[in-house]
C-alpha positions, 0 to 999 in steps of 0.5 A: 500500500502506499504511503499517501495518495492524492484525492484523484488518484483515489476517486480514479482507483474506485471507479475502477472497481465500479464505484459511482461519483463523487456525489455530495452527501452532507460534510463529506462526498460520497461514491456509491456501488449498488447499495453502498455508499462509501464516503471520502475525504474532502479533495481541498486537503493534502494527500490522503494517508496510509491509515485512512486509505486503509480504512476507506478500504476496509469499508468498501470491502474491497481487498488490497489486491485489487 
């Protein structure tokens, strides 16, 4: 896993794996597959890190492989 990724380069690598959006949801964003909704960091901050990539990954129940 990397050390940090930029918020783009995280919205791509979802859409990738057939997540919708980014669509506006409250405070954060949000990308959607089927019934799952996924939020993500707001894009103004700097990259995202290591900690919370894995976290996002987690809940999108997606494993590190892909």
């Amino acid at each position: 896993m990397p050390e940090s990724i930029s918020w783009r380069k995280l919205v791509q690598k979802f859409r990738r794996l057939g997540f919708d959006g980014p669509y506006s949801g409250g405070r954060h964003l949000f990308m959607a597959r089927g019934t799952l909704k996924l939020r993500i960091p707001n894009p103004h901050r700097g990259d995202i890190s290591k900690h919370l990539i894995a976290e996002i990954v987690r809940q999108a129940d997606v494993s590190t492989a892909e």
